[in-house]
C-alpha positions as CSV (number, residue, x, y, z in Angstrom):
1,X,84.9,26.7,95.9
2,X,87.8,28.8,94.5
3,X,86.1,30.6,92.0
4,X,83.3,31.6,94.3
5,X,85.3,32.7,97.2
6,X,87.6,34.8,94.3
7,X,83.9,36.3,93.2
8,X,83.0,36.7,96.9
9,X,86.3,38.8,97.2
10,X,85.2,40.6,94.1
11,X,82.2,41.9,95.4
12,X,83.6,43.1,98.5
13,X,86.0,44.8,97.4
14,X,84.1,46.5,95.0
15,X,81.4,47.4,97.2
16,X,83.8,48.7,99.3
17,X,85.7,51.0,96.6
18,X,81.9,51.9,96.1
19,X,81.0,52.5,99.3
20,X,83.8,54.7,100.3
21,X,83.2,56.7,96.9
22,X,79.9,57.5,97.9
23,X,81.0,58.7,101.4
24,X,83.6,61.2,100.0
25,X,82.1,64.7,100.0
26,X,83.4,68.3,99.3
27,X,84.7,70.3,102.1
28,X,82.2,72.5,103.2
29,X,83.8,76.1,103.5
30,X,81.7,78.8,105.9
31,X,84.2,81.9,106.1
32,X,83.3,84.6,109.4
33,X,84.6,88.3,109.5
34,X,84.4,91.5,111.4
35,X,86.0,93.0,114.2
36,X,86.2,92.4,118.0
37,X,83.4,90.5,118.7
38,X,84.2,87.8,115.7
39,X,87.5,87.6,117.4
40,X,85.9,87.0,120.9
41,X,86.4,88.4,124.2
42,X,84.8,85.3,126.4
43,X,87.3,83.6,128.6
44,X,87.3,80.0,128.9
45,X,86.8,80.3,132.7
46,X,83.8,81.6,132.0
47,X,82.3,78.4,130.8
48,X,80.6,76.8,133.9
49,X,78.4,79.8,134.2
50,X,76.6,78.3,131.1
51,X,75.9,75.3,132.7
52,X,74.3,77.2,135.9
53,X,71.2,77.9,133.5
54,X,69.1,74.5,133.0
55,X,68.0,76.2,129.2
56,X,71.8,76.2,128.4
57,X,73.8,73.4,129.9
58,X,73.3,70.7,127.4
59,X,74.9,73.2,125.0
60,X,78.1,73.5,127.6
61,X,78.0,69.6,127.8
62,X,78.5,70.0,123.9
63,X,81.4,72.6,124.6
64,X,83.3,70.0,126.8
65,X,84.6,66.2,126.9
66,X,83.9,64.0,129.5
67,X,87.3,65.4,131.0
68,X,86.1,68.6,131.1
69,X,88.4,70.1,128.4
70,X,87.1,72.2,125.9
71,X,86.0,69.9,123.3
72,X,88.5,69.4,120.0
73,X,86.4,68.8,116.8
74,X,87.4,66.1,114.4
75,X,85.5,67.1,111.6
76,X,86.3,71.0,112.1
77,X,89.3,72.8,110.9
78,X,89.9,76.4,111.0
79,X,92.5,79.0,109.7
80,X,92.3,82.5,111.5
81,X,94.3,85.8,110.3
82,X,94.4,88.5,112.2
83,X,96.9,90.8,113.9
84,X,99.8,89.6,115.4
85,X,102.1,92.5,116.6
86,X,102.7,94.9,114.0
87,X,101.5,92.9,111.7
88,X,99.2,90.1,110.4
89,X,99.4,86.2,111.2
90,X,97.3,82.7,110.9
91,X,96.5,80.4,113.5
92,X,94.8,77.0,112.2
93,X,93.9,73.7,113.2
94,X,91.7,71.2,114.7
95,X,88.6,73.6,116.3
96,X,88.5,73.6,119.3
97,X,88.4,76.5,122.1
98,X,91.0,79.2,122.3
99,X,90.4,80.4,118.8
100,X,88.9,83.8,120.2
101,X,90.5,86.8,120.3
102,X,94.6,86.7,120.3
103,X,97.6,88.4,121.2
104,X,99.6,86.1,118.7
105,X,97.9,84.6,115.8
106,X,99.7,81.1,116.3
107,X,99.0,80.7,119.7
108,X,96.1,79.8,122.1
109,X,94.8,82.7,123.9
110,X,92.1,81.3,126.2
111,X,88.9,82.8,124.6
112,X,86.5,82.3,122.4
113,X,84.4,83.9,119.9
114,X,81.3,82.7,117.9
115,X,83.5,80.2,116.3
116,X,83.5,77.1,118.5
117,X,80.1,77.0,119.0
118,X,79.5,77.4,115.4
119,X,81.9,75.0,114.2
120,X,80.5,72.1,116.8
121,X,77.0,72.9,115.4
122,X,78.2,72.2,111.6
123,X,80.4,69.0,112.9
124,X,76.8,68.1,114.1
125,X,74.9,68.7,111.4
126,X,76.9,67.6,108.6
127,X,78.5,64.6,107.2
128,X,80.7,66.6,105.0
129,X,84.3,67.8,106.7
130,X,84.5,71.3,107.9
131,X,86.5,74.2,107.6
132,X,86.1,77.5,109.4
133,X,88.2,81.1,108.0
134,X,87.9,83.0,110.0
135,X,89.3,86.9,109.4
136,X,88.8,90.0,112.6
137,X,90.8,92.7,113.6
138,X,89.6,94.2,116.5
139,X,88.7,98.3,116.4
140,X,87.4,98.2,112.9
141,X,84.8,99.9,110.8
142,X,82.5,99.1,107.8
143,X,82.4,102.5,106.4
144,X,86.5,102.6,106.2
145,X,88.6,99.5,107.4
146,X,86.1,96.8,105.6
147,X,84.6,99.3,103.0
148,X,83.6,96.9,99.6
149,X,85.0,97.9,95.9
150,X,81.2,98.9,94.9
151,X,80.9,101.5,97.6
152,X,83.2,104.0,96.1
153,X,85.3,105.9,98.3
154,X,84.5,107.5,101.4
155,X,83.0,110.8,100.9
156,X,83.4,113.3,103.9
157,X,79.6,115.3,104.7
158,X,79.8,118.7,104.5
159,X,79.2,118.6,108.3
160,X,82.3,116.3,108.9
161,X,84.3,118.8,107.2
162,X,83.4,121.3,109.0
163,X,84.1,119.7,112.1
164,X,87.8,119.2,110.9
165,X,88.1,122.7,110.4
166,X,87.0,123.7,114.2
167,X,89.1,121.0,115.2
168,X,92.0,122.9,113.5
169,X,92.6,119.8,111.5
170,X,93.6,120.1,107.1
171,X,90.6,118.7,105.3
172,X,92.5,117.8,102.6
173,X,95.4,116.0,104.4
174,X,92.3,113.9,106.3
175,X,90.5,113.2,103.2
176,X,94.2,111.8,101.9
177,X,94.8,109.5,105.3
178,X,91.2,108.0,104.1
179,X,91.8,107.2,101.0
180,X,94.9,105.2,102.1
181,X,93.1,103.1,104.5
182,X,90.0,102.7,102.9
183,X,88.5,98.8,102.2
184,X,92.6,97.6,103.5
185,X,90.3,94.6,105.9
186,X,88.4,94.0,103.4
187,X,91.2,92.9,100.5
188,X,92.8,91.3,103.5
189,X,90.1,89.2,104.3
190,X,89.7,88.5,100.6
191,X,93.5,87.7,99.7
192,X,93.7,85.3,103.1
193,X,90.6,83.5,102.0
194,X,91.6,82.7,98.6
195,X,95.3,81.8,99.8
196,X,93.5,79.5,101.9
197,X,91.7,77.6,99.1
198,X,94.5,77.7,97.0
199,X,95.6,74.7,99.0
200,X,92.8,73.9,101.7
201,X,95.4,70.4,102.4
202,X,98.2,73.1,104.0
203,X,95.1,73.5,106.8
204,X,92.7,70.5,106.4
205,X,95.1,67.8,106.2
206,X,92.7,65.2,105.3
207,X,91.7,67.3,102.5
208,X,90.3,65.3,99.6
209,X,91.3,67.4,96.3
210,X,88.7,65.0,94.6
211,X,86.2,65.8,95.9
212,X,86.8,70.2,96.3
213,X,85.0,72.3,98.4
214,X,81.9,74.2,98.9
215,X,81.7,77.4,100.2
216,X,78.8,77.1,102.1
217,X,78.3,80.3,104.2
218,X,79.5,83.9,105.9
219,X,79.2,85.3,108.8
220,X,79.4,88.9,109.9
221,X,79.6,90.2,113.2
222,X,80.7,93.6,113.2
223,X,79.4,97.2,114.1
224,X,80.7,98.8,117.3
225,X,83.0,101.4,115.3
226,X,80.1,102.2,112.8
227,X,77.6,102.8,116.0
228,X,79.8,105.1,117.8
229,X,81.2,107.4,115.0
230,X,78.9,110.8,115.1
231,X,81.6,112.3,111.9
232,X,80.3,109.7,109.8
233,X,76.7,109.2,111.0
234,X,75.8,113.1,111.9
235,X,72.2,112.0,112.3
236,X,72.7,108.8,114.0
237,X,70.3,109.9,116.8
238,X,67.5,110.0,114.7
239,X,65.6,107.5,112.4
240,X,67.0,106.5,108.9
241,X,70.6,108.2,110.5
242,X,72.3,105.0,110.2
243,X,71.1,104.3,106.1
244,X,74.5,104.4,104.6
245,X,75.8,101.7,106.8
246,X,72.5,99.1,105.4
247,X,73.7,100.5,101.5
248,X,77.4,99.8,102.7
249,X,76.9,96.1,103.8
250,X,74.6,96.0,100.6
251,X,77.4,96.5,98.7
252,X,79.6,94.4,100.6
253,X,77.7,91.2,100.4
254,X,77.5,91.5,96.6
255,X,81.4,92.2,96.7
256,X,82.4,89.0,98.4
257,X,79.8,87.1,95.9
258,X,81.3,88.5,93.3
259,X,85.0,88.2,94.4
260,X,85.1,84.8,95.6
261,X,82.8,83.7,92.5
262,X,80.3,82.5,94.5
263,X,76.7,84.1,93.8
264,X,74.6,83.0,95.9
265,X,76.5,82.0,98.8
266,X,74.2,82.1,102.3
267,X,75.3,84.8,104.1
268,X,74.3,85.4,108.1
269,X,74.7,88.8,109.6
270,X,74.7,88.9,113.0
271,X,73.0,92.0,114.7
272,X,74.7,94.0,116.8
273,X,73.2,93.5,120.4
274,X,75.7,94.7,123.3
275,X,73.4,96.2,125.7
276,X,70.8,93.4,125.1
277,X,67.0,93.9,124.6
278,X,66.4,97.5,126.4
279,X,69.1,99.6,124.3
280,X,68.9,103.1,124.1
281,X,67.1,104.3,120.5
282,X,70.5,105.1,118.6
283,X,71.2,101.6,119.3
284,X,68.0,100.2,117.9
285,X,68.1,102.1,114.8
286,X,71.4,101.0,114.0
287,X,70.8,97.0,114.4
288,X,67.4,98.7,112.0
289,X,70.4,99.3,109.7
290,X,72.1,96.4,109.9
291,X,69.5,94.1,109.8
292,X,68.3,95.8,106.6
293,X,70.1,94.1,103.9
294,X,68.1,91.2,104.6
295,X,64.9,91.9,103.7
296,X,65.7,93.2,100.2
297,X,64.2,91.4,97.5
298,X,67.7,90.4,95.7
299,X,69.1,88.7,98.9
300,X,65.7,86.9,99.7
301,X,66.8,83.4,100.9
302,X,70.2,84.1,100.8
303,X,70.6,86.2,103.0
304,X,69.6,86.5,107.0
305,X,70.0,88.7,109.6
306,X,70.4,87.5,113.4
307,X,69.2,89.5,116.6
308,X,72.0,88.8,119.3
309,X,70.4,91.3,121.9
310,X,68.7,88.2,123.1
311,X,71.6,86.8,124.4
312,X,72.6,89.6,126.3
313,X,73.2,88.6,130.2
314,X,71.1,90.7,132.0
315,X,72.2,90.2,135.3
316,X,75.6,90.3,134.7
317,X,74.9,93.8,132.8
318,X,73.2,95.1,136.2
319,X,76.5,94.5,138.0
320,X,78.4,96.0,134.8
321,X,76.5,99.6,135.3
322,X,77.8,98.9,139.1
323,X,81.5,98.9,138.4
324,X,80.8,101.6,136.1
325,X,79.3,103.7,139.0
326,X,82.5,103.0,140.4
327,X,85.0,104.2,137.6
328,X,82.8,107.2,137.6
329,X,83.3,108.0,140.9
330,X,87.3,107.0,141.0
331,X,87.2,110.1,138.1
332,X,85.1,112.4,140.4
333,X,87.2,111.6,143.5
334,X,90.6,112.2,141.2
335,X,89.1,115.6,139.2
336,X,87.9,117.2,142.6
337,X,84.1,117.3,141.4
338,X,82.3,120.1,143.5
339,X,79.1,117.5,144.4
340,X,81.5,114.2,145.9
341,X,84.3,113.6,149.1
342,X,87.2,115.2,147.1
343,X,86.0,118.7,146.2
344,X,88.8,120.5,148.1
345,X,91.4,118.3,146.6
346,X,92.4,117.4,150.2
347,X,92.4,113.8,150.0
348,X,95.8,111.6,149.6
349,X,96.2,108.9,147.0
350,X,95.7,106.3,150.3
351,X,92.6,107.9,151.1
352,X,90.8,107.9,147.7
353,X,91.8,104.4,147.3
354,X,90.2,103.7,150.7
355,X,86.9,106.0,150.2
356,X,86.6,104.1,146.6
357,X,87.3,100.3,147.9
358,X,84.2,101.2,150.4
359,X,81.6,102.6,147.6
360,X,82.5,99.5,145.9
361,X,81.7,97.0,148.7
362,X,78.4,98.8,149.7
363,X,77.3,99.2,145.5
364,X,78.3,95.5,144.9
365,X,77.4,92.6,146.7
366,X,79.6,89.5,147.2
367,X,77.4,87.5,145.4
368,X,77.3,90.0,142.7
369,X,81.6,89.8,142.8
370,X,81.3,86.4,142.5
371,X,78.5,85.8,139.9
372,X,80.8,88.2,137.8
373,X,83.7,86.6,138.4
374,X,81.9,83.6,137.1
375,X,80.1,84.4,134.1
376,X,81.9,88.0,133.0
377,X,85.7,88.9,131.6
378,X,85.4,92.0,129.5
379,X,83.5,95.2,128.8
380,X,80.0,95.9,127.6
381,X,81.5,96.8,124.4
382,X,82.7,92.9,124.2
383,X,79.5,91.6,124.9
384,X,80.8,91.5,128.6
385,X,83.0,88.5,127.8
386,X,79.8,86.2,128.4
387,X,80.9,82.6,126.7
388,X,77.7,82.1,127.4
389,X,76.4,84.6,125.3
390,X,79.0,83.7,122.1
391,X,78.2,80.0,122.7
392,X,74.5,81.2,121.8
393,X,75.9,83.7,119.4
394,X,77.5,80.7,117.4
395,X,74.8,78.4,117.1
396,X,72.0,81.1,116.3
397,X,74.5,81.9,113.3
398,X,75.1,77.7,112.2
399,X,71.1,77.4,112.7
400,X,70.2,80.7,110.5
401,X,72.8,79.2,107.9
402,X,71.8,75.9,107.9
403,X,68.4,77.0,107.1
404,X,69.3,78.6,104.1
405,X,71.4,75.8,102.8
406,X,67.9,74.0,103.3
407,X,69.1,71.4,106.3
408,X,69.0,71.9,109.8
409,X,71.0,71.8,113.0
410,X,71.2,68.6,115.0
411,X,69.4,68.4,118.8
């Protein structure tokens, strides 16, 4: 009886020791960069307009615990550098909402970005532990602030120079200012990455040095700064005018391969798509450009390019060309235009407030106020600060991902 209950004990211990062997897997690292829109825009408070559409509120029932909190992931860790003051700084921990953009990287700031969503997809779809790097600095361009090692510097057209030179500017001290800011994001992003996996325990406490890590994916969500930049793209207005940008981020995906040693990790662009579906043609040949990468035959099923125009609110965008009716018409009231109320000048400050609170009640609805309230907190430029629209923007970007690491996202 003694020696078979020791045997007994035998085997389930070592069953266990087997078991729990087994189970151990390397972290699976997915690292996201770009500029304002990887940071995020969308206010928290801005959640239970996802749940007003019947196609969207099991995802917010994902987003949330039964309290009603912003869900906190278990299995989802996340480091995130970006600017803090005059500087740089990291935020990190368990992910969960408020890892949008920030004024200080430490500290909650009550928005989110295409992280959370992202994250909760992977903590869904994986058994392996999670961690999310996340590096954005708001304002900043490919061509310049992110520019890749294999790009060269940045050459100026003979065009640009020219307009330097009617701008009274000195070529050469311009050229100079360049050449000092040139790829700074993207060693950034590169330096914080590998300080990261240097020691992924300092961030992912239950970090199982065994076992390692994966780097199992990037995500890029960038653009504004390249698609409003006529120096740069003189011929931006017409087809093809946005091709450097596609042999840019060309270069820039071989670059992060190369740097972080990792050849064929699955990289996920996401396509510019402020405005949504019915951009004006500048805007659709740029996503042409940035979507381009994609289909060439060395990135084939590594690489994937995501439309986000889709997730554009277009009702929320109709009351967004409303208030911008109404700026426009604060600056004709304020410059004395010759075609609106003011064109004498005679008007006090009282009475332009007053003639411009009226336009605004008789262009906007309440409904319209309060649907915004609801669903909106930033510009056009920030994808009007829709969580609904990052919440989709995240899990497009886990589910194009997971597809090329061959798995797919959970229900």
């Amino acid at each position: 009886m003694k020696r078979s209950s020791l045997l007994c004990l035998f085997i389930c211990i070592n069953v266990a020791a087997q078991s729990s062997t087994t189970h151990a897997k390397p972290l699976k690292v997915f690292l996201l960069a770009g500029q304002s829109n990887m940071q995020g825009h969308a206010r928290v408070e801005t959640f239970d307009y996802i749940g007003d559409d019947p196609a969207t509120a099991p995802l917010l029932r994902q987003m949330r615990d039964a309290d009603g909190k912003p869900r906190v992931c278990d299995g989802v860790w996340i480091s995130y550098f970006t600017q803090d003051g005059d500087g740089n700084g990291e935020g990190h921990g368990k992910l969960t909402a408020g890892y949008g953009a920030r004024q200080k990287a430490g500290e909650d700031g009550g928005k989110i970005g295409p992280e959370f969503t992202f994250g909760l997809a992977m903590d869904a779809a994986l058994d392996e532990p999670v961690l999310l790097i996340k590096t954005a600095w708001g304002g900043k361009s490919l061509h310049t602030d992110f520019r890749p090692p294999s790009a060269g510097p940045f050459v100026f057209s003979e065009a640009h120079l020219k307009k330097l030179r009617e701008r009274g500017k000195d070529p050469a001290a311009v050229q100079s200012e360049k050449l000092q800011e040139t790829g700074v994001y993207y060693r950034l992003m590169i330096e914080h990455v590998r300080r990261v996996l240097a020691d992924p325990g300092r961030v992912v406490p239950e970090y199982d040095a065994k076992e390692g890590f994966e780097l199992a994916g990037f995500i890029w969500l960038q653009g504004f700064n390249d698609l409003v930049d006529s120096d740069v793209y003189p011929e931006r207005q017409t087809p093809g005018g946005y091709e450097a940008y596609a042999e840019t981020l060309a270069h820039f995906i071989r670059d992060v391969r190369r740097d972080l040693n990792a050849p064929r990790l699955p990289f996920v662009i996401g396509v510019l798509g402020v405005g949504g579906l019915k951009a004006n043609p500048q805007t659709i040949e740029f996503r042409k450009a940035m979507a381009a990468p994609a289909a060439l035959p060395e990135f084939q099923g590594t690489v994937a390019a995501v439309e986000t125009a889709p997730f554009w609110s277009d009702e929320l965008g109709a009351i967004d060309d409303k208030h911008q009716q109404v700026r426009q018409m604060g600056f004709f009231l304020n410059s004395r235009h010759k075609d609106h109320a003011n064109a004498d000048g005679r008007m006090t400050a009282e009475q332009k407030r007053d003639y411009l609170k009226d336009y605004e009640a008789k262009l906007i609805t309440p409904a319209e106020a309060a649907l915004w309230k609801r669903g909106a907190s930033n510009g056009g430029y920030h994808y009007l600060g829709c969580a609904k629209t990052f919440a989709l923007m995240g899990r497009a970007f886990a589910e194009a991902n997971l597809q090329l690491l061959g798995k797919t996202a959970a229900p």
